[in-house]
LORO-10394 format. One record per atom (N, C-alpha, C): z negated, x, y negated. Coordinates in pm, whole numbers, padded with zeros to 5 digits, always signed. Layout:
ZXY ...
***
This chain:
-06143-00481+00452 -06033-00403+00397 -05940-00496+00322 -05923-00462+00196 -05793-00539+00139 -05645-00480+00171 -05568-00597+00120 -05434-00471+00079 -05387-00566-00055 -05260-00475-00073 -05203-00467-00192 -05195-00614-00234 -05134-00630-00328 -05155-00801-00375 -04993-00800-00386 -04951-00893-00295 -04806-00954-00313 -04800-01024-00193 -04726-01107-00177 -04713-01245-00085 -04634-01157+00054 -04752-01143+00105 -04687-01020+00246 -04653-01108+00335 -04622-01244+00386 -04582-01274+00439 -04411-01305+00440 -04390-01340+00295 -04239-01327+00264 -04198-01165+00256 -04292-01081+00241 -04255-00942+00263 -04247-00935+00346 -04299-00910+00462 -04261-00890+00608 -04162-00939+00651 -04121-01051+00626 -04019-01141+00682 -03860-01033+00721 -03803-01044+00831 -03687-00966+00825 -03676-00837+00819 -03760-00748+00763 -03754-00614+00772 -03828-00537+00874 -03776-00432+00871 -03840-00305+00998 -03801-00147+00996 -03919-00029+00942 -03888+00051+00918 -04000+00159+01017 -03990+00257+00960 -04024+00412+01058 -04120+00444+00929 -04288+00504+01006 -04339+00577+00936 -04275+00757+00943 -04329+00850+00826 -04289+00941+00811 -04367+01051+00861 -04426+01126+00888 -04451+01225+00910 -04449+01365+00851 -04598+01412+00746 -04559+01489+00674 -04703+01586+00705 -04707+01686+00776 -04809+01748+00851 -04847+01855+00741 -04930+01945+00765 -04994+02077+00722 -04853+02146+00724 -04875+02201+00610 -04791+02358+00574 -04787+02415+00707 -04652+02460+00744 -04595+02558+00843 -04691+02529+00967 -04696+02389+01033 -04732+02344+01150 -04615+02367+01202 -04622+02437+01392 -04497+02492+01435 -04434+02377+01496 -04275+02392+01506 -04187+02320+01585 -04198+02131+01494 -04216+02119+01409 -04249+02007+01290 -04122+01986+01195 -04068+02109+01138 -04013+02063+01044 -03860+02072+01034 -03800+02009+00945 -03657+01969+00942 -03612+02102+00826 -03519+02091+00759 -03472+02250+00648 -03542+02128+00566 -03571+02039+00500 -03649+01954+00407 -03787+01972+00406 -03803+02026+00530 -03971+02049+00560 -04071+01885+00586 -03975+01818+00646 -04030+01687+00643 -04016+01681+00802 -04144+01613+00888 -04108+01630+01007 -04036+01536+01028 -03997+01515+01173 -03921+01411+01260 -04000+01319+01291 -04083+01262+01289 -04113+01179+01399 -04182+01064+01342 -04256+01052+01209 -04288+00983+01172 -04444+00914+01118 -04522+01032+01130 -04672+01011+01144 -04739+01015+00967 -04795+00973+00899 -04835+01074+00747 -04951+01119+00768 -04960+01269+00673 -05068+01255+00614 -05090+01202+00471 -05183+01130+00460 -05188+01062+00303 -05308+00996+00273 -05291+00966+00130 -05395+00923+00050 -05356+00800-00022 -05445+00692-00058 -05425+00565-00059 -05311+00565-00153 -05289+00638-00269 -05181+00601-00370 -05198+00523-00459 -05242+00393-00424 -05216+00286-00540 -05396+00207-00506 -05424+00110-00566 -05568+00047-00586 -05548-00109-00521 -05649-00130-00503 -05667-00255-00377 -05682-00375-00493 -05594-00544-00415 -05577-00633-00467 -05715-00721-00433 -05773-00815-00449 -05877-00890-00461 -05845-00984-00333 -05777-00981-00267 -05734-01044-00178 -05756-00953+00036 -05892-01000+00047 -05900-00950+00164 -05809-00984+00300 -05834-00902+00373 -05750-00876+00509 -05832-00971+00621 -05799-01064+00699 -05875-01146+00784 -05905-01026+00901 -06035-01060+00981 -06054-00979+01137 -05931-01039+01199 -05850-00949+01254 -05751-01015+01363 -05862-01066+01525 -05776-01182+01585 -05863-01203+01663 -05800-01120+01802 -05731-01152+01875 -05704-01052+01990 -05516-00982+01892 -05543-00850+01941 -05445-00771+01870 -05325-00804+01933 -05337-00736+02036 -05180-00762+02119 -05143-00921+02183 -05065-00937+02208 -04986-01055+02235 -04893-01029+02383 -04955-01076+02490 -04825-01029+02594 -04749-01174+02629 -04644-01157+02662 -04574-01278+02753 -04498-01222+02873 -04473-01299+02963 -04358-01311+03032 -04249-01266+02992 -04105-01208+03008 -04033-01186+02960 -03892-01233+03076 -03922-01192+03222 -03883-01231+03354 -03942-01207+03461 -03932-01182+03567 -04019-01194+03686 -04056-01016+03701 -04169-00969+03661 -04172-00831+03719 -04085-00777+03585 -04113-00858+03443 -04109-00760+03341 -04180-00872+03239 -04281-00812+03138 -04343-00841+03051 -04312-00783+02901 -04350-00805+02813 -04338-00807+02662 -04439-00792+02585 -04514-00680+02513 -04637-00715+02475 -04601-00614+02328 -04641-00729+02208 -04609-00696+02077 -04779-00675+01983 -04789-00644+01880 -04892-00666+01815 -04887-00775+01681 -04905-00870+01678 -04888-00983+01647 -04888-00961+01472 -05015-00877+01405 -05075-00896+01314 -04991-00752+01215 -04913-00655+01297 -04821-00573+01218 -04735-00649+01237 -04708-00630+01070 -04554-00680+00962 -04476-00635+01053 -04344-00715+01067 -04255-00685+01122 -04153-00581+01149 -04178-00539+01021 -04079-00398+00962 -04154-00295+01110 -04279-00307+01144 -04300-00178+01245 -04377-00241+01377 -04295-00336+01399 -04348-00412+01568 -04282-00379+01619 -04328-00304+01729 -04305-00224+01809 -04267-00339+01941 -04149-00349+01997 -04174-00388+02153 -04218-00290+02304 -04328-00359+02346 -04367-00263+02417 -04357-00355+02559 -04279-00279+02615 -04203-00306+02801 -04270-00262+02883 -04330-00366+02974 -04403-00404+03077 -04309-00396+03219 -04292-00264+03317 -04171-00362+03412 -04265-00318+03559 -04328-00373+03614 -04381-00365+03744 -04246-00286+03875 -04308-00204+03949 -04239-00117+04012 -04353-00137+04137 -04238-00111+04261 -04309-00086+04393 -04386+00055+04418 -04388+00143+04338 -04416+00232+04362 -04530+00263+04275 -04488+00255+04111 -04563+00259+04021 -04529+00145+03893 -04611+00103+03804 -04555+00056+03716 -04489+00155+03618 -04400+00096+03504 -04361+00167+03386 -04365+00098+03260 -04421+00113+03139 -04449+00110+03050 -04358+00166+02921 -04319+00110+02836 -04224+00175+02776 -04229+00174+02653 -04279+00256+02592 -04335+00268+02397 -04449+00214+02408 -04549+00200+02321 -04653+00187+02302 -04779+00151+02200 -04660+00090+02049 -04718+00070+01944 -04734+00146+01851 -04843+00081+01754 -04901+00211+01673 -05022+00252+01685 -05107+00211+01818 -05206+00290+01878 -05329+00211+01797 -05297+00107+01699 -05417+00087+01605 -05563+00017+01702 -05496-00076+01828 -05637-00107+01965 -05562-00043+02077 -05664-00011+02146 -05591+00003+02297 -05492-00096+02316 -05392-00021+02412 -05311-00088+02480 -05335-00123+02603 -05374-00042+02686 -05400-00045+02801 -05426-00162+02895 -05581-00197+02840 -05631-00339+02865 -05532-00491+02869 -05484-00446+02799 -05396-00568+02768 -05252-00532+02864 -05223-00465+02927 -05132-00444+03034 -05153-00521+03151 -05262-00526+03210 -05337-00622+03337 -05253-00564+03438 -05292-00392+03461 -05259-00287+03594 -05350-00311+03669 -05311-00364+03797 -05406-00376+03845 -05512-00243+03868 -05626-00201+03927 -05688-00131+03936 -05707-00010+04056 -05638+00101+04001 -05588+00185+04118 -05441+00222+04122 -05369+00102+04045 -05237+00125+04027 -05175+00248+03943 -05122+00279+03975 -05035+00399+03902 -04922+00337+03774 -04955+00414+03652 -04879+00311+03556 -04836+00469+03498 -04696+00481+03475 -04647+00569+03374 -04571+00497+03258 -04609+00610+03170 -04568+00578+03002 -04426+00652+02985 -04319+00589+02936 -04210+00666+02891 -04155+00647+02713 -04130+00724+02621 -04133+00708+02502 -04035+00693+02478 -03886+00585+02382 -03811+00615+02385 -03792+00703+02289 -03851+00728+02207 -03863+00845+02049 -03994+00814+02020 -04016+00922+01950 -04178+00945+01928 -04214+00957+01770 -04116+00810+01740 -04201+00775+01605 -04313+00684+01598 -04370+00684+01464 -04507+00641+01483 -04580+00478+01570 -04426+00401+01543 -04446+00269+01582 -04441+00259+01690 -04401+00341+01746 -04375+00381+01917 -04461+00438+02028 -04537+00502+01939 -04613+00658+02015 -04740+00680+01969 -04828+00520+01924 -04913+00506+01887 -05043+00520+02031 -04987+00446+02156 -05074+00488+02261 -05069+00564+02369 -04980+00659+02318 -04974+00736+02417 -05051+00838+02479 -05182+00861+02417 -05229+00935+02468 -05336+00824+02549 -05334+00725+02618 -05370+00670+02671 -05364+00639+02813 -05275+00697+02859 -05186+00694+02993 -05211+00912+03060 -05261+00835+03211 -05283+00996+03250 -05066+01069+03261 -04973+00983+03329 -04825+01031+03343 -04775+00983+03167 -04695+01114+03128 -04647+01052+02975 -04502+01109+03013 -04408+01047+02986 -04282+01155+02971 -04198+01084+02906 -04116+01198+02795 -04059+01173+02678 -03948+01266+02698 -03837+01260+02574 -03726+01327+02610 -03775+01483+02531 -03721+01614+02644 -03733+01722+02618 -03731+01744+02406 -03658+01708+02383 -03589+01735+02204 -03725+01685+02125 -03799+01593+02201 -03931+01517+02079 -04039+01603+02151 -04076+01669+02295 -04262+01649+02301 -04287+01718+02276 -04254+01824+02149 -04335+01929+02082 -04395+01792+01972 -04348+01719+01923 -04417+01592+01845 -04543+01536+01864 -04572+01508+02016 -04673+01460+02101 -04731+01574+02139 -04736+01714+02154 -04789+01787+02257 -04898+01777+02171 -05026+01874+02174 -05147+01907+02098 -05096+02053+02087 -05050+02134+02161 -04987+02237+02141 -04867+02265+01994 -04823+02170+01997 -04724+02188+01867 -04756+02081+01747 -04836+01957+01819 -04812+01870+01649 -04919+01873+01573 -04858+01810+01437 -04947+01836+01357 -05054+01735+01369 -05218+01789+01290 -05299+01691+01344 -05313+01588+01211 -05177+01485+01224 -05182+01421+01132 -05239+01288+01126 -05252+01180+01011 -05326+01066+00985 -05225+00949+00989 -05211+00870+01065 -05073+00748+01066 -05173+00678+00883 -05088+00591+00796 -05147+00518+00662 -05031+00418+00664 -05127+00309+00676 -05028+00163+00721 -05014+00136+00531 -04989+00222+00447 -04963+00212+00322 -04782+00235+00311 -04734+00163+00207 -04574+00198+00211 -04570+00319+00109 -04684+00306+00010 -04687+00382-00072 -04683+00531-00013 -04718+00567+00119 -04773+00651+00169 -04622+00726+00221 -04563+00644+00250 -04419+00700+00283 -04352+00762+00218 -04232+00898+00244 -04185+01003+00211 -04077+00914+00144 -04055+00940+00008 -03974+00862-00085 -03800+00887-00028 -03795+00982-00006 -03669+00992+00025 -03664+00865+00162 -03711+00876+00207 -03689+00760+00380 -03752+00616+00295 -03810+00634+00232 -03826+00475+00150 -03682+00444+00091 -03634+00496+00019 -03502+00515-00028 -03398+00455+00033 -03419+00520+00164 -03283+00544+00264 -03311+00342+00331 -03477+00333+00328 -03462+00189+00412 -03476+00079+00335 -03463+00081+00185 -03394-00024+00110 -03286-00009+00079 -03207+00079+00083 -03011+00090+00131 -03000+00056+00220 -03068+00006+00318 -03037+00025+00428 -03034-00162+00427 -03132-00241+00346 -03205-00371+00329 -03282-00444+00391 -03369-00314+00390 -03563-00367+00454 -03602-00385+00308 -03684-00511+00331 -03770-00528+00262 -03904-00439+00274 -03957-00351+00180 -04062-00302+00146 -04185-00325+00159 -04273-00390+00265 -04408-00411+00211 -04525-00328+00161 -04596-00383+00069 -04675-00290+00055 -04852-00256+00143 -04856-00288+00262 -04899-00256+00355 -04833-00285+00478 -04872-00273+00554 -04815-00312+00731 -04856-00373+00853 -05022-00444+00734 -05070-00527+00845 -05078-00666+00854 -05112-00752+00862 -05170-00876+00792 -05298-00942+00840 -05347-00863+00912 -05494-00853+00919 -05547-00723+00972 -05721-00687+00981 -05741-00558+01086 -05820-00635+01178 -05833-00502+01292 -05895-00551+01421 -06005-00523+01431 -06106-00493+01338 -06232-00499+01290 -06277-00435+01145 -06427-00470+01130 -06431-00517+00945 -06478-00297+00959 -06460-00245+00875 -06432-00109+00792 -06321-00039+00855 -06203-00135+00897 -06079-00025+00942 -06049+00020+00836 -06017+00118+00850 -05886+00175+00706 -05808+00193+00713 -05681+00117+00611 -05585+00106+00641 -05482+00306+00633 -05594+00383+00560 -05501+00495+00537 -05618+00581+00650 -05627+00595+00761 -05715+00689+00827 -05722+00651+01000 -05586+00604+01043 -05538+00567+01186 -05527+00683+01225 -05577+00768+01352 -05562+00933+01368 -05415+00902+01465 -05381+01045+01426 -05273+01029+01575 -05337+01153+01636 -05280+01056+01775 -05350+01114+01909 -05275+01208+02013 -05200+01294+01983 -05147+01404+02055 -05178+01432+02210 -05072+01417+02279 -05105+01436+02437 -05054+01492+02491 -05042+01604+02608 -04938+01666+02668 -04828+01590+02766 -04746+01644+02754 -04617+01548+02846 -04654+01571+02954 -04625+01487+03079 -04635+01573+03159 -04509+01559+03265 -04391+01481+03214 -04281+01546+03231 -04156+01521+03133 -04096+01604+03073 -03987+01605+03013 -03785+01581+03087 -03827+01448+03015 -03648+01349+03019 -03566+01426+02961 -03436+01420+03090 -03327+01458+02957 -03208+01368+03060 -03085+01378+03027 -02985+01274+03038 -02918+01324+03213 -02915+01168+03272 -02889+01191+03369 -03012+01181+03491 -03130+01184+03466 -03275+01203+03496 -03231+01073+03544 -03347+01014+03675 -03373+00895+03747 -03527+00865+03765 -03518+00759+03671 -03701+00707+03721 -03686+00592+03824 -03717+00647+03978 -03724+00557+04053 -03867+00482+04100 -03842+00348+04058 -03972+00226+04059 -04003+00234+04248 -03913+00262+04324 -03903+00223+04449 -03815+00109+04498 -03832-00011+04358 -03699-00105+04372 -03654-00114+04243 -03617-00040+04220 -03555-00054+04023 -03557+00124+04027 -03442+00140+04004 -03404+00312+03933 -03374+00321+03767 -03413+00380+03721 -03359+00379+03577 -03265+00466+03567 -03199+00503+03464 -03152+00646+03468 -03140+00642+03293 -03171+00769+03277 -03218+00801+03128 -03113+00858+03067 -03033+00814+02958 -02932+00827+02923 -03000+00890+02743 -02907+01006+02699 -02976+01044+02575 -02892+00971+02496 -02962+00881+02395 -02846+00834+02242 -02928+00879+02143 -02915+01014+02092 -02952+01037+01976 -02870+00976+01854 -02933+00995+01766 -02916+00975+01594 -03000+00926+01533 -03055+00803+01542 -03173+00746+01526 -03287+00868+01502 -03299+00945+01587 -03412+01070+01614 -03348+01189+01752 -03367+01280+01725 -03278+01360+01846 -03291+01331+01978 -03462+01344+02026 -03477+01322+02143 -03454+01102+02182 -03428+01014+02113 -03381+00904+02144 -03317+00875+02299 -03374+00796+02332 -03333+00758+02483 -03295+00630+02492 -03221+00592+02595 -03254+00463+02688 -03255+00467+02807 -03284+00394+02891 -03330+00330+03047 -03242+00241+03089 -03126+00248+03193 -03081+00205+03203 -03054+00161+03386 -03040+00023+03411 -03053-00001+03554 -02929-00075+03596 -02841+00028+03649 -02691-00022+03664 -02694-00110+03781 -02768-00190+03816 -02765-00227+03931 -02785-00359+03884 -02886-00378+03835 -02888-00526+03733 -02830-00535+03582 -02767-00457+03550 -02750-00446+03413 -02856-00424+03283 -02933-00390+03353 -03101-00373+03193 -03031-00233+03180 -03023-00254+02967 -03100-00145+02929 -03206-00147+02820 -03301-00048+02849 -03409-00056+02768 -03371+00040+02625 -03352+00005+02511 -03304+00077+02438 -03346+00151+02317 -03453+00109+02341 -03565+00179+02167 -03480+00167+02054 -03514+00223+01970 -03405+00230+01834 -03312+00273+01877 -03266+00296+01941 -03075+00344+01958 -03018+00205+01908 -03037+00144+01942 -02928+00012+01941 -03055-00109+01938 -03048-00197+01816 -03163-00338+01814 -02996-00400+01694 -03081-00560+01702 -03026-00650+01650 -03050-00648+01506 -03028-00531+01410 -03087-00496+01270 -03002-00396+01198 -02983-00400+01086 -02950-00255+01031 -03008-00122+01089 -02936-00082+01156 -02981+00082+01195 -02991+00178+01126 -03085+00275+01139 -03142+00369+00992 -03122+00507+01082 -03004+00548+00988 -02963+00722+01062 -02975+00794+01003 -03065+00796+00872 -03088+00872+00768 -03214+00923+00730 -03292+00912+00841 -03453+00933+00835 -03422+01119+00826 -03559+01139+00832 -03588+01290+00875 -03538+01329+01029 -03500+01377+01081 -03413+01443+01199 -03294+01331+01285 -03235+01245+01176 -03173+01174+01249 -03017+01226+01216 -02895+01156+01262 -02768+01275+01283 -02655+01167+01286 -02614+01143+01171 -02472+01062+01181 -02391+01104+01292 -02341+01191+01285 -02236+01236+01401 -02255+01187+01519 -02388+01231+01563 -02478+01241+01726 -02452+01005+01703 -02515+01012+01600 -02533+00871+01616 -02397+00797+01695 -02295+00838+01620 -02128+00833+01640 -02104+00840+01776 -02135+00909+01847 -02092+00904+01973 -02148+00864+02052 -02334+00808+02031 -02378+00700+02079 -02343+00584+02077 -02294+00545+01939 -02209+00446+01948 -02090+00384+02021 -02021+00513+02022 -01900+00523+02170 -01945+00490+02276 -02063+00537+02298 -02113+00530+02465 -02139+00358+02510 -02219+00322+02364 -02268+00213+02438 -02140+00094+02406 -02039+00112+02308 -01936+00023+02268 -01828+00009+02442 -01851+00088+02518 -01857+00080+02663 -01895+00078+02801 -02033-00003+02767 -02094+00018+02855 -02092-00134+02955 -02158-00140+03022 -02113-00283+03130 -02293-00337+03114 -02374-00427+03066 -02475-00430+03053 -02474-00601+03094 -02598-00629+03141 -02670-00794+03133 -02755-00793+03031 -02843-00703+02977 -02973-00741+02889 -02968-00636+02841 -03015-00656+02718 -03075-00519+02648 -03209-00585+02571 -03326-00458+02655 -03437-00486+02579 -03457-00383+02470 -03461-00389+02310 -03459-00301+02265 -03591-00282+02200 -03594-00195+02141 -03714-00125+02072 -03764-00206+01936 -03744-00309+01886 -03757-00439+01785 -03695-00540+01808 -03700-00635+01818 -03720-00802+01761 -03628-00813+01916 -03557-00943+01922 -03493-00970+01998 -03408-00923+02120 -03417-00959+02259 -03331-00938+02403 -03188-01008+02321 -03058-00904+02371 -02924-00977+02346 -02868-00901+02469 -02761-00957+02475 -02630-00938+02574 -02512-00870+02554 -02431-00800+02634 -02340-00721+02617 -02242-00732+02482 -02197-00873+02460 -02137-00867+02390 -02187-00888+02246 -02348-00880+02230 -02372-00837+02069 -02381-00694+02097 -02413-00654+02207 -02447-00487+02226 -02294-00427+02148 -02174-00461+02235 -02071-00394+02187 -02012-00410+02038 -02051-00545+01966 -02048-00605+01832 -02108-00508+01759 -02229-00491+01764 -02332-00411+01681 -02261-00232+01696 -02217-00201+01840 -02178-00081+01833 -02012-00059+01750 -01971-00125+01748 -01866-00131+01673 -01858-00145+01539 -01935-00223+01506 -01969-00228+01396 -01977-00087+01323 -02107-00076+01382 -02151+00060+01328 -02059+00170+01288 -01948+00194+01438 -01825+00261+01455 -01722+00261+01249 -01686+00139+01242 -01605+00071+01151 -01665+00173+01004 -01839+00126+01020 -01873+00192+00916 -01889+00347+00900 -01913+00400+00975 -01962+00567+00941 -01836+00649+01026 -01778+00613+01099 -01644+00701+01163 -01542+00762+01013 -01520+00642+00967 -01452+00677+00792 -01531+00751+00742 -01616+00773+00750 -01717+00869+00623 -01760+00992+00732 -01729+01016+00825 -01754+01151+00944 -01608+01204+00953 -01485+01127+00910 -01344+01142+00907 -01384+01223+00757 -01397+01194+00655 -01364+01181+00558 -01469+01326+00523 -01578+01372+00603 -01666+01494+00610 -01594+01636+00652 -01479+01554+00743 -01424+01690+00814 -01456+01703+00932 -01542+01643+00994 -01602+01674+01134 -01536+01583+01229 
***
C-alpha cells in the first residue's frame, strides 16, 4: 500500500485530529441538523491517487509500557500522531479495566497480557473513531448513555473508517486547521500487513452492555472510579475519576493540545462548563485521551485557558 507523497513524518509531527463519520442516508439515531454524524467513522472513497513511495510492513503494531504499578499504556506506534489513541491498562482486584481502544486497525486484545480467565471490561470515553476502534472485542463494553446508539449494531451506521485526510468531512478539516493541526495526508506510517487498505478499515459495531452516566461507580474492588460527564468535545464524553488517589482518566475532555469543540455533535456551551468543573477539581494525574500524563496544575492552566477564550464569545452569543 502506498500513501500520498509528502514528508509524513514532519506531517505528523504535533498534530491530532477526529475521523468523521458520514453513514447511509437516514441511518437512525446518526445524524446532527447537518446530517453529519457524531462520532467519527467515514464512509469513503480514495479521493486523490497514490505517490510512488510505499508504506513499510509495520512490525509489532501496538506498543505497551509501564505507566505505574497496576496501570499500563498501550499506543499504536505506526498511526500519525494526529489520531494515537492512548489506550489505559489499570488492573483491578476484581476485574481489569481497559479504557478506549484505538482504531481497531490489529487486535488489541493480545497485546493487553489478561491473564486467562480474567475478567477485563472496556469503557469508552467517546466513541470516536480513534477511540472505539476495538471495541467490539471485549465480551463487558460500557459507554456513556448520549453515544451507544454509535456503537450499538442496532442504530449505527455500517460504516468504513479511511485512514485518508482527503476522506474527511471538509467542514471538520476546516475546523482542525483553525484549530492548528497539521493535516496529513494519510494516518499511517506503515501497515500491519502487505494488501491493507488504507480506505476499507470496517467498523465493528457492538452492543453495550451497560450504559454510563454521571455519578455512576466502577468499582475495581481496590480502585472505584466514578464517571463524571464532560461533554463538548462529543455529548456522551466522559472521565474516570479516583478521588482517593487523585487519577483522572480523561479522553478528549481535557489533553495537553488545542481542543476541538467544533466537530459534528460537539457544544461550546456544554464544553464551558466542563471547563468550570475541571478548573476545580483536586487531581494527582491526569491520564488523558492523547499524548502526555500532566498534573493538576496544567489541568487547571489548560481549563482556564480555554475559559478566557470562548466564555467572551458564549457572553457575547447571549447565552
Amino acid at each position: 500500500m502506498h500513501c500520498l507523497g509528502r514528508d509524513l513524518v514532519s506531517a505528523f509531527r504535533g498534530a491530532r485530529i477526529r475521523l468523521v463519520r458520514r453513514g447511509a442516508a437516514g441511518a437512525a439515531g446518526h445524524r446532527t441538523s447537518q446530517g453529519r454524524g457524531v462520532s467519527g467513522l467515514g464512509r469513503l472513497s480514495r479521493g486523490r491517487g497514490e505517490s510512488s513511495a510505499p508504506l513499510p510492513i509495520a512490525g509489532a503494531w501496538w506498543n505497551r509500557a509501564d505507566f505505574s504499578p497496576g496501570i499500563a499504556l498501550l499506543r499504536e506506534p505506526y498511526v500519525a500522531e494526529v489520531l494515537r489513541c492512548n489506550v489505559w491498562w489499570i488492573a483491578g482486584k476484581h476485574f481489569d479495566l481497559v479504557v478506549d481502544t484505538g482504531l481497531g486497525i490489529t487486535p488489541l486484545w493480545p497485546h493487553l497480557k489478561i491473564a486467562p480467565g480474567r475478567e477485563a471490561v472496556v469503557v469508552l470515553t467517546h466513541t470516536h473513531a480513534d477511540h472505539a476502534g476495538g471495541w467490539h472485542e471485549f465480551g463487558q463494553r460500557w459507554v456513556h448513555r448520549d453515544e451507544a446508539h454509535y456503537v450499538d449494531p442496532a442504530t449505527a451506521d455500517p460504516d468504513i473508517v479511511s485512514l485518508w485526510s482527503a476522506d474527511l468531512d471538509p467542514a471538520e478539516n476546516a475546523h482542525m486547521q483553525r484549530a492548528g493541526y497539521l493535516m496529513p495526508e494519510c494516518f499511517v506510517m506503515a501497515v500491519p500487513h502487505d494488501g491493507f487498505e488504507l480506505d476499507q478499515l470496517p467498523h465493528r459495531p457492538a452492543a453495550p452492555t451497560r450504559l454510563l452516566g454521571e455519578g455512576d461507580v466502577i468499582d475495581l474492588g481496590d480502585r472505584a472510579l466514578e464517571v463524571l460527564h464532560l461533554p463538548g468535545h462529543s455529548p456522551g464524553s466522559i472521565g474516570l475519576y479516583d478521588a482517593r488517589s487523585g487519577l483522572l482518566l480523561s479522553g478528549d475532555a481535557v489533553y495537553d493540545g488545542p481542543l476541538l469543540d467544533e466537530l459534528a455533535g460537539s457544544d461550546i456551551d456544554a464544553y464551558v462548563e466542563t471547563m468550570r468543573r475541571l478548573a476545580q477539581m483536586t487531581v494527582n494525574t491526569v491520564l488523558p485521551g492523547h499524548g502526555e500524563a500532566f498534573g493538576q496544575e496544567r489541568l487547571h492552566s489548560i481549563a482556564i485557558d480555554y475559559l478566557r477564550r470562548r466564555e467572551p464569545q458564549r457572553r457575547g452569543s447571549g447565552t
